[in-house]
Steps between C-alpha positions, in 0.01 A plus 500: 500500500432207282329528213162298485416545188613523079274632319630402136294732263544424086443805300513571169363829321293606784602864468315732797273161605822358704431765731125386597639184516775557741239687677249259536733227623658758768215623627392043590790418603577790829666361784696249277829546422526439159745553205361541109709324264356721165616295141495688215445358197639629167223798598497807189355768734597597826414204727851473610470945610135476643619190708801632643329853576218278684771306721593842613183700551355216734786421661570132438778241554493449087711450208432469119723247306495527102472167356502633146361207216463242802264242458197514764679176667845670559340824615295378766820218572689835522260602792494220643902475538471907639264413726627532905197504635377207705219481327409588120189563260456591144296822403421499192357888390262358213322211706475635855335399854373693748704506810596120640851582597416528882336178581688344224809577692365429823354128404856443361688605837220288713490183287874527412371436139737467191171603270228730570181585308117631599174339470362572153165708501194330493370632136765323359297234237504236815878458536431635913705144640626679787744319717608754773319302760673192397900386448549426119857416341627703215449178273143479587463881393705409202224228418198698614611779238551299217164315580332841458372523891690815565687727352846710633659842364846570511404864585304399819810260659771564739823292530753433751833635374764208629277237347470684174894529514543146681345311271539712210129537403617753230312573174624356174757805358362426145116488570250836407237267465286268745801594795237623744299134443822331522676702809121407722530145413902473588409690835301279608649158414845591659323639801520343867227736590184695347236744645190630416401780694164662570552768242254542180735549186325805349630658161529884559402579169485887589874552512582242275700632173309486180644237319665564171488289149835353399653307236572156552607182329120300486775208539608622803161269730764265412660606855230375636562127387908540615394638831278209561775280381751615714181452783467114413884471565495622808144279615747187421771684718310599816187253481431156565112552422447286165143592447627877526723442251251340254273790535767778415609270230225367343288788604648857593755460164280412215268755671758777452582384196198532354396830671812594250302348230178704556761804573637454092151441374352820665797691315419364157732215471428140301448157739744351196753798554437469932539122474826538290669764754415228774675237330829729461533557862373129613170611667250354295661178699365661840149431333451171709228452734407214737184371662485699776521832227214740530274425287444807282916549496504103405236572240663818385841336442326189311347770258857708427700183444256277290185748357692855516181619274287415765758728757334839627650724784366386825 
């Protein structure tokens, strides 16, 4: 029988908790035939034992692949190239939703949709633009989510394999920051076709695993900036909307940038010591806006570049 379904499942010192989590997504997806594509993660417990003894006690089509010191990009890539399913979707154990698998899966097969995502829930600070009763491209979803009007997660999506692998819509290998962000946005530019189905995305908070503190490079937000970079490359690539690239240019970028800047500040670190690890890598030339810039970004990049000492996290 063919398989439906990968489930690609990135885990990394989850110890016992793999096993609720294996559970959870078994028990919404019956009926399906699914593999689980389990990456480990450089884990120092035993993930990698509590996974594999999971596969067996619930019976499942699975397999867990160690991907040692792999960044996030190349693990999830490494899913992605595993996957055999016709269809595949990310679950990620520390930011779950409840069960959307089913009618995810069935919106894809009925609207023979490259991209699939829900309707997001209507507590959600305004950002309810639902367009499931409507046909919308994936560039107007692009430009609808960097507008702030909605919002997508790349927990709550399902993709169609062969266009993943046919037009290599692949994470960056070198990316552990901003490559969920960047992944959503490349989805949905290369895409012929998009869905929203009637599905609320709803975080299942109650099997979620506790997330744990980490060390990390404060430097590191600078991912961010690439990954929006490598974004505005492809825009000049795969669009011929000029005001679309404007906004992500003049707009989305400094934004990010500067979302970096309020990132440093919050950790301690000096506007005169940000500013100078912006020139290094080139970005404090991203800090360009135009006339059609939001106004508080447009006012917020006039402040960093010409009166830093008037410059306060937004």
């Amino acid at each position: 029988m063919e398989t439906e379904l990968s489930v690609i499942i990135p885990m990394k010192n989850l110890g016992e908790s793999i096993k609720e989590v294996l559970k959870t997504v078994n028990n919404c997806v019956q009926g399906i035939n699914v593999e689980y594509i389990l990456l480990d993660i450089n884990s120092k417990d035993n993930t990698m034992i509590c996974a594999l003894d999971s596969v067996k006690l619930y019976g499942l089509n699975g397999r867990v692949i160690q991907c040692g010191k792999s960044l996030y990009g190349a693990v999830l890539n490494s899913g992605l190239r595993n996957a055999q399913g016709l269809y595949s979707t990310f679950v990620f154990p520390r930011h779950m939703y409840k069960c959307f698998i089913p009618e995810y899966l069935q919106a894809a097969k009925e609207n023979l949709a490259d991209v699939v995502f829900g309707k997001l829930p209507d507590s959600e600070k305004g950002k309810s633009l639902n367009f499931s009763s409507v046909k919308i491209t994936g560039q107007e979803m692009f430009k609808a989510i960097i507008s702030g009007y909605t919002s997508l997660d790349l927990g709550a999506m399902m993709f169609k394999t062969f266009y993943i692998n046919s037009r290599k819509v692949y994470f960056d290998d070198e990316s552990s920051v901003g490559y969920a962000e960047e992944y959503i946005y490349k989805s949905l530019l290369l895409a012929d076709k998009i869905h929203q189905c009637d599905c609320v995305m709803e975080r299942d908070e109650s099997v979620e695993v506790p997330k744990t503190a980490s060390a990390s490079d404060d430097f590191a937000c600078f991912g961010r900036i690439e990954s929006m970079m490598r974004i505005s490359e492809l825009l000049e690539y795969c669009s011929a909307d000029d005001d679309l690239k404007e906004k992500f240019e003049k707009e989305k970028i400094p934004d990010t940038v500067l979302n970096c800047v309020d990132s440093l500040i919050n950790h301690g670190y000096e506007i005169k010591t940000i500013k100078k690890a912006l020139k290094i890598k080139g970005y404090d030339k991203l800090l360009t806006v135009s006339q059609k810039t939001n106004k508080s970004i447009k006012r917020a990049v006039f402040n960093f570049n010409y009166m830093p000492w008037m410059y306060k996290p937004r």
